[in-house]
C-alpha positions in Angstrom: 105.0 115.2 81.4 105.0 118.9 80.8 106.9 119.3 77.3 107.6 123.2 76.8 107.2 125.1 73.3 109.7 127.2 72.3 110.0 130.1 69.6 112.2 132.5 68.0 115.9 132.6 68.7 118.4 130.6 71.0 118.1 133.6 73.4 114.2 134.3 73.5 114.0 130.4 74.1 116.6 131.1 77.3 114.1 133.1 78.7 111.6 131.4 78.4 113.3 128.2 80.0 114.5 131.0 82.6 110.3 132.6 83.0 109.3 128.8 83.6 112.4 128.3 86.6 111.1 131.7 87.6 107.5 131.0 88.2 108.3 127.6 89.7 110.7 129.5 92.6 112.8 126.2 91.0 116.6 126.6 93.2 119.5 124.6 92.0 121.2 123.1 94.3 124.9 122.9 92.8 128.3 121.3 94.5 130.6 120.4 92.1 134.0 118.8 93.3 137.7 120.1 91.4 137.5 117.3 88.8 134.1 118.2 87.7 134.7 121.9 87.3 138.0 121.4 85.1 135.8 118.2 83.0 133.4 121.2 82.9 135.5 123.7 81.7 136.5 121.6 78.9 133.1 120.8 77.5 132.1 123.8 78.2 135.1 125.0 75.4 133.9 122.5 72.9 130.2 123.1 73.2 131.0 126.6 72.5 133.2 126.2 69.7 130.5 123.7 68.1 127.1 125.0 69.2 127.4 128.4 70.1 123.6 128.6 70.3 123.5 126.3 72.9 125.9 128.4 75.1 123.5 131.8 74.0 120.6 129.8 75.4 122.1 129.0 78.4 123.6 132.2 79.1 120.1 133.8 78.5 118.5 131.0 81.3 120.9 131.9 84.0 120.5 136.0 83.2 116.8 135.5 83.3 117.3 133.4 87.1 120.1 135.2 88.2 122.2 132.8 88.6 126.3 132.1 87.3 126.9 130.8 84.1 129.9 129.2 84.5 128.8 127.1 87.4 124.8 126.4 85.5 127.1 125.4 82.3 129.3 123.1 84.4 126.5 121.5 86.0 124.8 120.9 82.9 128.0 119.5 81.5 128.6 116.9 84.3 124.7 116.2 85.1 125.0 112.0 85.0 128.5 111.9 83.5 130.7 112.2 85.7 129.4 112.2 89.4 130.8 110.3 92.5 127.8 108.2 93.6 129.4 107.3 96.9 130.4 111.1 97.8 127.8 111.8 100.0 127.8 115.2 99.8 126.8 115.3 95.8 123.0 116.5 95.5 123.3 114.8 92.6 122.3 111.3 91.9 123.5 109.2 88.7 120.5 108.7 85.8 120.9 110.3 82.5 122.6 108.3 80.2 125.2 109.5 78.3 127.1 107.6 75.2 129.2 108.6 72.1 130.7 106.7 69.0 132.3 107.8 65.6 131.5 106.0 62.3 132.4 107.0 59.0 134.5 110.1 60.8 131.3 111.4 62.2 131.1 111.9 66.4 127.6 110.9 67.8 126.3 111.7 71.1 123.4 110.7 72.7 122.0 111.4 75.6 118.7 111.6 78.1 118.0 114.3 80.5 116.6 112.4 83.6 117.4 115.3 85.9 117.7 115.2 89.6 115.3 114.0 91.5 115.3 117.6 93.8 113.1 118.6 90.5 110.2 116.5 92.2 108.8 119.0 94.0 108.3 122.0 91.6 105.1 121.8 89.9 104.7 121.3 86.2 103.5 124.2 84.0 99.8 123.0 83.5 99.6 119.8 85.2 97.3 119.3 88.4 
């Protein structure tokens, strides 16, 4: 598995992500459904009220592929957590797991990034 390296700020590292879809010709298939863009929206609030560096890296991904931030975010947001299985016109199919739980007053998250299996086909940076 290809493991990227990344440098300098949340920005530079969005375009670096970005250069790597680039070079890849990688498309994203998106459909999201009404639910998923308002659960999006939400997280989407609290992310960048929390971890505005995320939401700079992001925005610098989707500059760098041309592509809409608020729908790249949203899809990002829902990948895994809230997808319809049984809808068959999601591209989208259920893997990353997702779980949270407070102790001591603290919130913890945890999560993998599976991603979709229409990621298959692009070829990873170095691998033959």
């Amino acid at each position: 598995m290809y493991h990227p390296r990344f440098s300098g700020d949340h920005y530079e590292m969005g375009r670096k992500m970005g250069a790597i879809f680039q070079r890849n010709n990688a498309r994203f298939p998106i459909k999201l459904d009404s639910f998923q863009i308002k659960h999006c929206r939400q997280c989407k609030a609290i992310l960048g009220k929390h971890f505005p560096e995320v939401m700079e890296e992001i925005q610098c991904v989707t500059d760098t592929i041309g592509y809409d931030n608020d729908v790249f975010i949203s899809w990002m947001m829902c990948m895994g957590s809230c997808l319809d299985i049984h809808n068959s016109d999601c591209t989208e199919v259920r893997g990353c797991t997702a779980f949270s739980f407070t102790k001591n007053d603290q919130v913890y998250h945890g999560r993998d990034n599976d991603l979709p299996p229409f990621f298959e086909k692009y070829p990873i940076p170095g691998k033959k």
